[in-house]
C-alpha positions in Angstrom: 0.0 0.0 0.0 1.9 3.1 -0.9 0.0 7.0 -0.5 2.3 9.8 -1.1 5.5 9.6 0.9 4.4 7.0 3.0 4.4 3.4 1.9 3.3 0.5 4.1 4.5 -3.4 3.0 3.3 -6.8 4.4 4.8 -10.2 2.9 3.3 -13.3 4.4 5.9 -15.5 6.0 6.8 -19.2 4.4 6.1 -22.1 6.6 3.9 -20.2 8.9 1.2 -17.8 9.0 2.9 -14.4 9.6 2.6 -11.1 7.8 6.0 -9.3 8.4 5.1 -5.3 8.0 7.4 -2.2 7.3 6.4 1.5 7.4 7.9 4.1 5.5 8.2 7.3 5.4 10.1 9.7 2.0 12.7 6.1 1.4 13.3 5.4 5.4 11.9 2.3 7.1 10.9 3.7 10.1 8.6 1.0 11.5 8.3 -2.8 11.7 5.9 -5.7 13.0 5.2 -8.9 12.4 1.8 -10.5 13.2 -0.6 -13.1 12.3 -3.9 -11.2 12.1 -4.7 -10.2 8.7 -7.4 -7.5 10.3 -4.4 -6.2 12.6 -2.5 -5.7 9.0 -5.0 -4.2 7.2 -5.8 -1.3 10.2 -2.0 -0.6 10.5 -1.6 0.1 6.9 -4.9 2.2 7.0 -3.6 4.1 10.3 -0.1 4.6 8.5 -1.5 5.9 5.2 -4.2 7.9 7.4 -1.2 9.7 8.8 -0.6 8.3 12.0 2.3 9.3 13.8 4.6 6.5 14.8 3.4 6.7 18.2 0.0 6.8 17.9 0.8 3.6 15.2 2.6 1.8 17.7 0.0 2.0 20.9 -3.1 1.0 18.4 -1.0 -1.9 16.9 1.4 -3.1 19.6 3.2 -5.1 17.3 4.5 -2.2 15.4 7.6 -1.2 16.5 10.2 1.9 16.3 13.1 3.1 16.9 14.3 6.9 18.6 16.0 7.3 15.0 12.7 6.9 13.4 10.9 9.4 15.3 13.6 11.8 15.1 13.2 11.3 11.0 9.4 11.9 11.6 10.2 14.4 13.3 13.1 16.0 10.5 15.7 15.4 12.8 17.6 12.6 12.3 20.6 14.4 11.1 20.6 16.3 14.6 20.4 13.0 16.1 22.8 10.9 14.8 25.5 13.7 15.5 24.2 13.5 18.4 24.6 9.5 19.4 27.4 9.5 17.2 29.1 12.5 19.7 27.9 10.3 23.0 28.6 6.8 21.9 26.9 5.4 24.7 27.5 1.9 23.8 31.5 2.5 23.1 31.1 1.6 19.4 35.0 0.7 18.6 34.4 2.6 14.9 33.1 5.2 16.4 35.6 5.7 19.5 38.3 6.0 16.6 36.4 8.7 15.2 35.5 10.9 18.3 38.1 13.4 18.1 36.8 14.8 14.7 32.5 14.1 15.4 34.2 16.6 18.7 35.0 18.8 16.7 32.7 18.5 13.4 29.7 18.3 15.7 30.0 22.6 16.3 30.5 23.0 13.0 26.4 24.1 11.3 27.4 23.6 7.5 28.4 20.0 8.8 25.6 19.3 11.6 23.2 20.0 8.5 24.9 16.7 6.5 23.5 13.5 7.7 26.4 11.6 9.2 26.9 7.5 8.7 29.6 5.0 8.8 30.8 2.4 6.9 33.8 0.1 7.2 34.9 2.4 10.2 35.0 5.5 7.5 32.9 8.8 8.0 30.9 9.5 5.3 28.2 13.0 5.1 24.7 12.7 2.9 22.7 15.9 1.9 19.7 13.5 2.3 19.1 11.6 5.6 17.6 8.4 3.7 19.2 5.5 1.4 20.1 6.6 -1.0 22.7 9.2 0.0 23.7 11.8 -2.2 27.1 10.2 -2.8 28.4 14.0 -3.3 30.4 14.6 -0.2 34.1 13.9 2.0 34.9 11.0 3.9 36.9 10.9 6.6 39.0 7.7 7.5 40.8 7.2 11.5 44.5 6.6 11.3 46.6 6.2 14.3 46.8 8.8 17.1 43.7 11.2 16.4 44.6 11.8 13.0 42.3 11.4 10.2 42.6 11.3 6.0 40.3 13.0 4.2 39.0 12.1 0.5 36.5 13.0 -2.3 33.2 11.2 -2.5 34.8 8.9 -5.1 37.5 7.9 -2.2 40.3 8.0 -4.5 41.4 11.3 -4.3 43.2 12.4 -1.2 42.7 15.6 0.6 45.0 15.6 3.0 46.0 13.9 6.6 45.9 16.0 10.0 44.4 16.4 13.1 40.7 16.4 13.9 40.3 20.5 13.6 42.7 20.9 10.4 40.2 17.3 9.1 37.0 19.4 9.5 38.1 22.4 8.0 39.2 20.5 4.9 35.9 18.8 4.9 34.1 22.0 5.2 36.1 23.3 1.9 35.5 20.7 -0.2 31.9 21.0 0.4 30.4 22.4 -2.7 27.1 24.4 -1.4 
């Protein structure tokens, strides 16, 4: 069932009967369920395409559930809050403890905060858009040894240079093309 920027799926399940559901919102999943009541699908889907907030999905269809990231996507800020959890790494994330010097830094800087942080194979990476997709079109940033960092184009092949966190952001920041 798809209605504008929200799109709601259900596949049934092989072996048993289970409809496994997925709530979307402009290309990010931000919900999930599984149950076996056909009814309990079709209301969900209705509620999502009716423009129920995640919320008010999750505590009419218990099943459906959500993630703090999602609702900060509902909400428009899931930039903000990835910099954020990225910044406290609460759970000690080794990738992301051999990036904290530069997210300590980056994390003050606006033109950056406005980029949509992610990781991948320990590397930094910044997206214009906050969903898969991303725009493909910016730095990454890759931990060396003793909080230094190397900075490349998108296409990862070109080097920028290697330095310290704050001399890392500010060649990030110039070779952002506004």
């Amino acid at each position: 069932m798809q209605d504008g920027e929200r799109t709601a799926t259900a596949l049934m399940g092989g072996g048993e009967r289970v409809f496994l559901m997925r709530f979307w919102a402009r290309g990010v999943c931000l919900g999930r369920g599984d149950t076996d009541d056909l009814h309990a699908v079709a209301g969900a889907m209705r509620a999502w395409q009716s423009g129920s907030r995640l919320r008010e999905l999750g505590h009419e269809w218990p099943f459906v559930a959500f993630s703090p990231l999602a609702e900060a996507h509902e909400r428009g800020e899931a930039a903000e809050y990835t910099w954020s959890q990225y910044h406290r790494n609460t759970r000690r994330a080794p990738h992301l403890l051999r990036l904290h010097s530069f997210i300590a830094v980056a994390i003050r800087e606006p033109r950056l905060r406005r980029l949509m942080p992610f990781t991948s194979h320990g590397t930094l990476g910044f997206s214009r858009t906050v969903g898969y997709p991303y725009s493909g079109d910016c730095p990454w940033v890759e931990p060396l040894d003793g909080d230094r960092y190397r900075v490349t184009a998108a296409d990862r092949r070109h080097e920028w240079g290697t330095a310290d966190a704050a001399r890392c952001v500010a060649l990030v920041l110039a070779g952002l093309a506004d």
